[in-house]
C-alpha positions as CSV (number, residue, x, y, z in Angstrom):
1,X,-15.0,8.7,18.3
2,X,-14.1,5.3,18.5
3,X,-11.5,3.2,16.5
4,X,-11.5,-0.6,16.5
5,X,-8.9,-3.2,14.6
6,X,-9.6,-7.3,14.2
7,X,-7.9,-9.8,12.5
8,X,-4.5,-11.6,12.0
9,X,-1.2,-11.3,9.9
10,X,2.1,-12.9,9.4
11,X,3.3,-12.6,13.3
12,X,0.1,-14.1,14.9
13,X,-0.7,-16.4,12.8
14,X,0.0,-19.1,10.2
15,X,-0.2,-19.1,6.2
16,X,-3.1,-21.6,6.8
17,X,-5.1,-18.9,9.2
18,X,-4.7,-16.4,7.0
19,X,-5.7,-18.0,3.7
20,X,-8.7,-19.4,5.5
21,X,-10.4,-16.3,5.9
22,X,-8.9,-13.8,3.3
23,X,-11.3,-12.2,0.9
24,X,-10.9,-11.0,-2.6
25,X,-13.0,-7.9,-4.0
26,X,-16.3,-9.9,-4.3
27,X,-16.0,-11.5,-0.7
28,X,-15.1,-8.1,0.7
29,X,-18.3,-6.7,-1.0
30,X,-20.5,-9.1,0.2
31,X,-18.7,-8.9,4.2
32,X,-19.2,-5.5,4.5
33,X,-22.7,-5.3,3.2
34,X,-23.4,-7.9,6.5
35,X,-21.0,-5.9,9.0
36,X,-23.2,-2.5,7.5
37,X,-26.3,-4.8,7.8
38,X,-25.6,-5.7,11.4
39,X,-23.8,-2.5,12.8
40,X,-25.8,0.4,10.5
41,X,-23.9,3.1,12.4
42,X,-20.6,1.8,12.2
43,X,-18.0,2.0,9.5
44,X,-15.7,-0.6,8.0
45,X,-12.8,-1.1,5.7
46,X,-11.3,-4.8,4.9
47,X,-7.6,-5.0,4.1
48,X,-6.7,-8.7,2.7
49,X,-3.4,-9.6,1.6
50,X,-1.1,-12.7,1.9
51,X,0.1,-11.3,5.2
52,X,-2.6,-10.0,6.7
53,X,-6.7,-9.6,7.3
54,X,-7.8,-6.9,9.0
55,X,-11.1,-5.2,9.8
56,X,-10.9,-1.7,10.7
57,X,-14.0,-0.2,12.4
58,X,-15.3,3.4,13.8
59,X,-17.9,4.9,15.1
60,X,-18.9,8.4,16.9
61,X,-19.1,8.3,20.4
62,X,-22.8,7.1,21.9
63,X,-22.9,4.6,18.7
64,X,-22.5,1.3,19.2
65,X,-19.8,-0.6,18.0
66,X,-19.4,-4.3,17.5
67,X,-17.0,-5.9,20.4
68,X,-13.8,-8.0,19.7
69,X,-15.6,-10.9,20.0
70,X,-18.6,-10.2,17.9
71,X,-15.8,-9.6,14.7
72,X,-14.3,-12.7,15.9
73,X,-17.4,-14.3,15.7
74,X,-18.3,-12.3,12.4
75,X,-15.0,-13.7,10.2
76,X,-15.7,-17.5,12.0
77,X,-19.2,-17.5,10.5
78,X,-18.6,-15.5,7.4
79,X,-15.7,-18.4,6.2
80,X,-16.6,-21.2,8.4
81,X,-13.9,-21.6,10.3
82,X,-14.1,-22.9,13.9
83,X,-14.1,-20.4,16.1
84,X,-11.6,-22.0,18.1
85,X,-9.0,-22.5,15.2
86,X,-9.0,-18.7,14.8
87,X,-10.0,-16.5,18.0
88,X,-6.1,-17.4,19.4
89,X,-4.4,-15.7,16.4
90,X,-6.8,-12.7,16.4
91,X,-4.7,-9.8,17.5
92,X,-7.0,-6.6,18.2
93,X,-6.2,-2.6,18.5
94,X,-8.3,0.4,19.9
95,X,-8.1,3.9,19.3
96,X,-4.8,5.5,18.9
97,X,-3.3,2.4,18.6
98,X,-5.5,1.9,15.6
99,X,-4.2,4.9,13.8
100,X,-0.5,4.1,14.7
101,X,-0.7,0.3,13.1
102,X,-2.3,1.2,10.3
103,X,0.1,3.9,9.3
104,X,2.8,1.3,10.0
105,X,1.4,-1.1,7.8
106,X,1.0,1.3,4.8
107,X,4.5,2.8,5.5
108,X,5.7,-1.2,5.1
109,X,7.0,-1.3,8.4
110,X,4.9,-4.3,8.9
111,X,5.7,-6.1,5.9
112,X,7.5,-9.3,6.1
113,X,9.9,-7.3,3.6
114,X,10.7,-4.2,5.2
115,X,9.8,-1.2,2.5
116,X,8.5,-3.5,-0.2
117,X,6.3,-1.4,-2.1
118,X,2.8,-3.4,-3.2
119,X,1.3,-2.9,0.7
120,X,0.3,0.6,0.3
121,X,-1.3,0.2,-3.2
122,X,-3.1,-2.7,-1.7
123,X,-4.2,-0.2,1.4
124,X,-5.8,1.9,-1.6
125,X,-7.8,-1.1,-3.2
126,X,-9.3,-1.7,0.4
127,X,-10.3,1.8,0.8
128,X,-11.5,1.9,-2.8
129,X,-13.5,-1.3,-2.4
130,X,-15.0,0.0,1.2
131,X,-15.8,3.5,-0.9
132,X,-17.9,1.9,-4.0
133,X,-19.7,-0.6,-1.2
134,X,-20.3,2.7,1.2
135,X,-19.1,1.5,4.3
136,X,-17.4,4.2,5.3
137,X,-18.0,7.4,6.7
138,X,-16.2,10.8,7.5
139,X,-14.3,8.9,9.9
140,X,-12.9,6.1,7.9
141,X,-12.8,8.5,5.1
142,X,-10.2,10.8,6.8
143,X,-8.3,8.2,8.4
144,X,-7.6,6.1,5.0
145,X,-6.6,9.0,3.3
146,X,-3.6,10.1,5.8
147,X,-3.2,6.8,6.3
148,X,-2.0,6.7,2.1
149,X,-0.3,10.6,3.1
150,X,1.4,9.0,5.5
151,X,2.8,6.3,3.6
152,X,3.9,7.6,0.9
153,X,5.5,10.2,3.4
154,X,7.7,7.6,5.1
155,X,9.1,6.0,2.0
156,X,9.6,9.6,0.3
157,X,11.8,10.9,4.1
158,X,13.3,7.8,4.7
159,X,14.0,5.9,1.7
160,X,13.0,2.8,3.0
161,X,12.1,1.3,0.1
162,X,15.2,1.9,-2.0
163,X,17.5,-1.0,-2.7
164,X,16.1,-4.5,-3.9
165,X,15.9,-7.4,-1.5
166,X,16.4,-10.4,-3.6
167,X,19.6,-11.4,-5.5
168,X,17.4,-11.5,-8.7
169,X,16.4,-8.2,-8.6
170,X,19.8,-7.0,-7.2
171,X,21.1,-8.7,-10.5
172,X,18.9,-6.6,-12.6
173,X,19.5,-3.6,-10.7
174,X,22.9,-3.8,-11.2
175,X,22.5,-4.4,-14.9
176,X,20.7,-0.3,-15.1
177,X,24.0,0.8,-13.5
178,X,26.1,-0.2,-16.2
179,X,23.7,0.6,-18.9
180,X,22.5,3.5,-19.5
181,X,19.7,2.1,-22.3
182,X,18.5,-1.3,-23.1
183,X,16.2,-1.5,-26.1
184,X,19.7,-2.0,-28.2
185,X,21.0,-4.8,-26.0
186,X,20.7,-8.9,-25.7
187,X,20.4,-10.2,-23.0
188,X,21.2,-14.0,-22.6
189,X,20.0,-16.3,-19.6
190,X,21.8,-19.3,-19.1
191,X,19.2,-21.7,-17.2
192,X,15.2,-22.1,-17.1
193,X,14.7,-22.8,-13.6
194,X,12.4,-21.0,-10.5
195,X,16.0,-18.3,-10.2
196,X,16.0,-17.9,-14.2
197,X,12.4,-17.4,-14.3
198,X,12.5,-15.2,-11.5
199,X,15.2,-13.1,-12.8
200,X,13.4,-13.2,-16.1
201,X,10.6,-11.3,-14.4
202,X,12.6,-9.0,-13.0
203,X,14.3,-8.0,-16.8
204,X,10.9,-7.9,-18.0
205,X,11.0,-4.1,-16.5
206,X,14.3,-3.0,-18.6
207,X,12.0,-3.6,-22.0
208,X,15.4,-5.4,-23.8
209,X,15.9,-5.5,-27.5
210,X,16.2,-9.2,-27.0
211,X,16.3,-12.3,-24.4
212,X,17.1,-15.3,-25.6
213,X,17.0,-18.3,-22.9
214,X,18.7,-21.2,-23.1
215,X,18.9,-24.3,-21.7
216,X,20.2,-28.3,-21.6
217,X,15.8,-29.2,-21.9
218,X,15.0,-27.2,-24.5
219,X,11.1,-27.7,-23.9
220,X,11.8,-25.4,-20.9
221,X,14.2,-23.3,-22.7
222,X,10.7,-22.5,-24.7
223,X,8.4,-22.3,-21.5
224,X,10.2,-20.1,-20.1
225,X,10.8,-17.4,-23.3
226,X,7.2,-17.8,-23.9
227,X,6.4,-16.0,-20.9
228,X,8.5,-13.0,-21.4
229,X,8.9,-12.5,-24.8
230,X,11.7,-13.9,-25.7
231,X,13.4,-17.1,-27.6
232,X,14.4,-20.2,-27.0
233,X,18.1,-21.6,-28.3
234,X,19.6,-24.8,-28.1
235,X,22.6,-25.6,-25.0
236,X,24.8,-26.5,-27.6
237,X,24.8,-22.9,-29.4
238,X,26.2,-21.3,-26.2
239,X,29.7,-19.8,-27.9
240,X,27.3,-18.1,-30.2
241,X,25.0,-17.1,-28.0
242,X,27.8,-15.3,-25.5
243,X,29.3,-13.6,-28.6
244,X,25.9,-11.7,-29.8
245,X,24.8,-11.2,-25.9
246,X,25.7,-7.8,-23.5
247,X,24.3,-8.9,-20.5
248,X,24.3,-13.0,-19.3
249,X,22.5,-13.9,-15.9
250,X,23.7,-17.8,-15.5
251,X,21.5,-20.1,-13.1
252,X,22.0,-23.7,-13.9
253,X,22.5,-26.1,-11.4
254,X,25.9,-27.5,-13.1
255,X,28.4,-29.0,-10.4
256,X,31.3,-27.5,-12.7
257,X,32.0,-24.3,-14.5
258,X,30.1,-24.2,-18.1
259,X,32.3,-21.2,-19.3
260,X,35.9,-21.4,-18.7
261,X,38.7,-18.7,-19.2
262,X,39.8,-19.7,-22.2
263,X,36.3,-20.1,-24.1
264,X,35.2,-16.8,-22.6
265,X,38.6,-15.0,-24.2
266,X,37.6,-16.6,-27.5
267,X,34.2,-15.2,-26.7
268,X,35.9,-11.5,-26.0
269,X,37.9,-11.7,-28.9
270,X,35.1,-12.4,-31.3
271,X,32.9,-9.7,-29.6
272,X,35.9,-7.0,-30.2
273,X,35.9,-6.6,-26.5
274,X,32.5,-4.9,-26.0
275,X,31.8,-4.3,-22.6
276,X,29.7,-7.2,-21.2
277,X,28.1,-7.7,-17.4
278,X,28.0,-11.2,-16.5
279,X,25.9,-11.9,-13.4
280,X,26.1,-15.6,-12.2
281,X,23.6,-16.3,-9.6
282,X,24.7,-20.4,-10.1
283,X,25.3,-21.8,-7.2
284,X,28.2,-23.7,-7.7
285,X,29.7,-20.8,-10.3
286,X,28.8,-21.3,-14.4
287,X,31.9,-18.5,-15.1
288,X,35.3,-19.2,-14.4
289,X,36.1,-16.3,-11.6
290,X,39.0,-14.8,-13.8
291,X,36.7,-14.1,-16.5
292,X,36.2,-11.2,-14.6
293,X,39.7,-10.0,-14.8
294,X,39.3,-9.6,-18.4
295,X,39.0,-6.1,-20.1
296,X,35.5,-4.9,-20.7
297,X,33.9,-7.6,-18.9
298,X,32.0,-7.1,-15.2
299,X,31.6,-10.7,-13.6
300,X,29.4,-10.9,-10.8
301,X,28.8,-14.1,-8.5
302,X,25.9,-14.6,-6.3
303,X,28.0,-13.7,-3.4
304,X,28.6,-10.2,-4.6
305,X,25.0,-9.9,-5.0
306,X,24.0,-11.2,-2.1
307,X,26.8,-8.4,-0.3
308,X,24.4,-5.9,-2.2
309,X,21.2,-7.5,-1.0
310,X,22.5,-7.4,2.4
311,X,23.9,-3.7,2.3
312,X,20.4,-2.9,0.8
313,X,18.5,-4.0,4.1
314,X,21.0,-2.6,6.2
315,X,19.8,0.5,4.8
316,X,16.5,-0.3,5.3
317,X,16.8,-1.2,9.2
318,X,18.5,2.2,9.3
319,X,15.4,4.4,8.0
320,X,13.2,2.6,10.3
321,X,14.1,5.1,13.3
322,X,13.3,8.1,11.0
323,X,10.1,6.3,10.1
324,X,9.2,5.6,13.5
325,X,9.6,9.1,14.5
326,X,7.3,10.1,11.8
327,X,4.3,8.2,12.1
328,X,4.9,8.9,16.0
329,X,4.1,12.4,14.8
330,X,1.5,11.9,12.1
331,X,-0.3,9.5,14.7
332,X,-0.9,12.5,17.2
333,X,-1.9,14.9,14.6
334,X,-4.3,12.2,12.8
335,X,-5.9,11.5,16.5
336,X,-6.2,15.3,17.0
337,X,-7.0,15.9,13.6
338,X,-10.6,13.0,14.0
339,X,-10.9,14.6,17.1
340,X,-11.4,18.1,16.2
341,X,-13.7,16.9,13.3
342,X,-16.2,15.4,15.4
343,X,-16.2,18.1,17.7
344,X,-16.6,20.1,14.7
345,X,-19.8,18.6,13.7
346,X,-21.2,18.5,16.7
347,X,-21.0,22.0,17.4
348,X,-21.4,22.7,13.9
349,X,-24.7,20.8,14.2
350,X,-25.8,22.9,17.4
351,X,-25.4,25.9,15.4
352,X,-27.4,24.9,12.5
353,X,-30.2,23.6,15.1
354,X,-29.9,27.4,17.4
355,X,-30.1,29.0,13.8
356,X,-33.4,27.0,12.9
357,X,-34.7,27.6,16.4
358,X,-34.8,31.3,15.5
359,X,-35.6,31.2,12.2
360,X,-38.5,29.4,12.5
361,X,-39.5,31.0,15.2
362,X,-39.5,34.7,13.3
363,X,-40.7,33.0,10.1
364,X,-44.0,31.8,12.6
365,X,-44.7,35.2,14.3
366,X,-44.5,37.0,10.8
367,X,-46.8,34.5,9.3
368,X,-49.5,34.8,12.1
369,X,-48.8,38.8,12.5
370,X,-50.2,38.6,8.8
371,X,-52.9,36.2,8.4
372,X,-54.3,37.6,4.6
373,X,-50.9,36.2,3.4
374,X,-51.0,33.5,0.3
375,X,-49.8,29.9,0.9
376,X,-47.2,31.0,-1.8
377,X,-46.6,34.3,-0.1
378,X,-45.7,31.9,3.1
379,X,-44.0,29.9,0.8
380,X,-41.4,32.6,-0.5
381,X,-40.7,33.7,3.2
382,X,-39.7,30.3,4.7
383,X,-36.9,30.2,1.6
384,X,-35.9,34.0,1.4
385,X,-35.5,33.4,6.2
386,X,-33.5,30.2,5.2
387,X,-31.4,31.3,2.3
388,X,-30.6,34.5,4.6
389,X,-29.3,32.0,7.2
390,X,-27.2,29.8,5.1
391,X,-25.5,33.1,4.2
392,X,-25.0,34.0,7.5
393,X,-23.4,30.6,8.7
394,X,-21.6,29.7,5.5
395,X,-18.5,31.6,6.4
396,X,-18.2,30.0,10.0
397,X,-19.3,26.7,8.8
398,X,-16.5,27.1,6.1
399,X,-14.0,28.3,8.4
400,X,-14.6,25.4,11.0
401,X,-14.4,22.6,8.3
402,X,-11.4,23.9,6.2
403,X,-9.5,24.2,9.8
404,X,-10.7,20.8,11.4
405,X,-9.5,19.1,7.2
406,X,-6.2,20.7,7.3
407,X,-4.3,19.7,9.9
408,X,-4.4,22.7,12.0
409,X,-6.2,21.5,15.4
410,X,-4.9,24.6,17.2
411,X,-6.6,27.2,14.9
412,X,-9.7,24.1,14.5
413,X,-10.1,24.5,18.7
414,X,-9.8,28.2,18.9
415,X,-12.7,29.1,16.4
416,X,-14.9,26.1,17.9
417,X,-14.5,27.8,21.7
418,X,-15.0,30.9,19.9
419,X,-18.4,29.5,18.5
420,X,-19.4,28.1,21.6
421,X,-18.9,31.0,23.8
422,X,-20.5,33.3,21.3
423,X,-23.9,31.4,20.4
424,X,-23.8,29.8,24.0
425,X,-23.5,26.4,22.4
426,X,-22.7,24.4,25.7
């Protein structure tokens, strides 16, 4: 068995590299039917995403598989890109190694976001793709699918994908720990630019009663509500607006407070001091910071948040031992686990062919020891000789296969010996 890797990601190689030769479904379709067309015995599976492109290739031992430099070669042609713009940013892995970074990538320990979670999904669409254009084998096949085990395995031991990363989606996070449910509740954002909309996106997820956006351009005050449901209020309708909402993310650009104490106490008074979370991400502050001192009212600048964020990745760069140690583990068992499966049908096939051997052998000296015998006679005695041997093997052929599938290469090496020594398979 032999495992080969090609291609470039967010550590070798610019965003200009990478978007030169990414591919989308219909460019992976059509690369794979060429890489099929000019390796037939080889197997491949294309992962594209704004971080990385990678080729993955196997092959069985004896079969030949295409060199670095002919998959350099391959993604120069395929996007026409000079070769020598890309071949310095190709990185390239064999064998184990293979195994090991792949399981990293799914596992996210590769991301440019350590534990974000839209890598391994997009490991799935590359093996789904490489599925429905069959260019993949029992190989590939195995190796994608405890590739996605494996994954998933990391970020369920470890947790390395718990806690957000940005101060927007800290912001919302924080909102679901002080609410309990949010169809009955407004929320108001103060601001329509890139953080609003961003935070808007992230709110999106809490399915609101209400958003209402407003802002000092009210033609962007719309833009923005369009896009997420919500409405659009004039800047000038702000007391109202903090009175009716129970959860106000604030991102203008104002170089002075918009709310001060003593409008927000009016504000309080009027909302009969229902609890309100107030998350300013404004950089300067919108909120006076004694707002927050006020009963029923959470204020939160962008400096808690960003406390949060930063607690949040600490966390993160914590689990990464515990998901080293893991896929350090699942690597070795994958690589014995391929291993034994080869071995498997190798000696699975020299059992079929010693079976055949026989079988034909007895079926011909039947035949000629009776020669008055009908062609349909001769017929129904070569399938009764080869049902009777697919009964005989199925248990052993069975028992091989479920042990060389199931992670158990011990028990997968003792029947194979076992086989070997008693058929005289060597």
């Amino acid at each position: 068995m032999k495992l080969l890797a090609v291609g470039v990601d967010h550590h070798s190689s610019s965003p200009a590299i990478r978007e030169a030769i990414a591919f989308n479904e219909s460019k992976s379709a059509a690369a794979l039917e060429s890489l099929k067309t000019l390796y037939p015995n080889a197997e491949f599976v294309i992962l594209s995403t704004c971080n990385r492109v990678e080729i993955y290739i196997a092959a069985d031992e004896g079969t030949m598989l295409p060199t670095f430099e002919e998959i350099a070669q391959f993604l120069s042609d395929f996007h026409e890109v000079p070769a020598a713009n890309l071949r310095e940013h190709l990185v390239k892995y064999h064998d184990e190694r293979v195994i090991h970074h792949l399981f990293r990538v799914a596992a996210s320990l590769e991301s440019v976001v350590l534990g974000e979670g839209q890598i391994l999904g997009q490991v799935k669409e590359a093996y789904q793709i490489a599925d429905r254009n069959r260019s993949i084998g029992a190989i590939l096949h195995t190796l994608m699918r405890e590739t996605i085990r494996v994954g998933k395995k990391v970020r369920e031991a470890t947790g390395i994908d718990q806690g957000k990363l940005s101060v927007a989606s800290v912001a919302v996070d924080l909102a679901r720990d002080v609410f309990d449910t949010f169809h009955d509740k407004t929320v108001l954002v103060i601001g329509a630019g890139k953080m609003g909309d961003l935070t808007l996106r992230h709110l999106a997820d809490l399915k609101p009663g209400r958003v209402v956006v407003t802002n000092r351009d009210l033609s962007k005050a719309e833009t923005a509500a369009a896009r997420w449901n919500g409405v659009a209020a004039q800047f000038d309708k702000l007391y109202a607006l903090l009175i009716d909402a129970d959860v106000v993310v604030s991102t203008t650009a104002s170089p002075t407070p918009i709310v001060t104490l003593e409008h927000y106490q009016r504000v309080q008074r009027a909302r009969r001091n229902r609890l309100t979370l107030i998350l300013d991400i404004a950089v300067p502050r919108d909120f006076d910071e004694r707002i927050g001192d006020l009963d029923q009212v959470l204020l939160y600048h962008v400096d808690d948040l960003r406390e949060r964020t930063l607690a949040n990745l600490g966390r993160r760069k914590k689990a990464i031992d515990a998901g080293e140690k893991i896929i350090e583990h699942e690597t070795a068992t994958c690589t014995a686990l391929l291993r034994h499966q080869r071995t498997a049908g190798t000696v699975l096939r020299r059992l079929g062919d010693y079976a055949d051997d026989i079988r034909l052998r007895e079926v011909e000296r039947l035949i000629t020891s009776c020669p008055d015998l009908t062609e349909r006679q001769r017929e129904a005695i070569d399938r009764f000789a080869l049902r009777l041997q697919n009964q005989f093997l199925h248990h052993p052929r069975s028992a091989v296969r479920t042990a060389a599938e199931t992670h158990s290469p011990e028990h997968a090496h003792s029947l194979l010996t076992a086989l070997k020594h008693l058929f005289r398979l060597d």
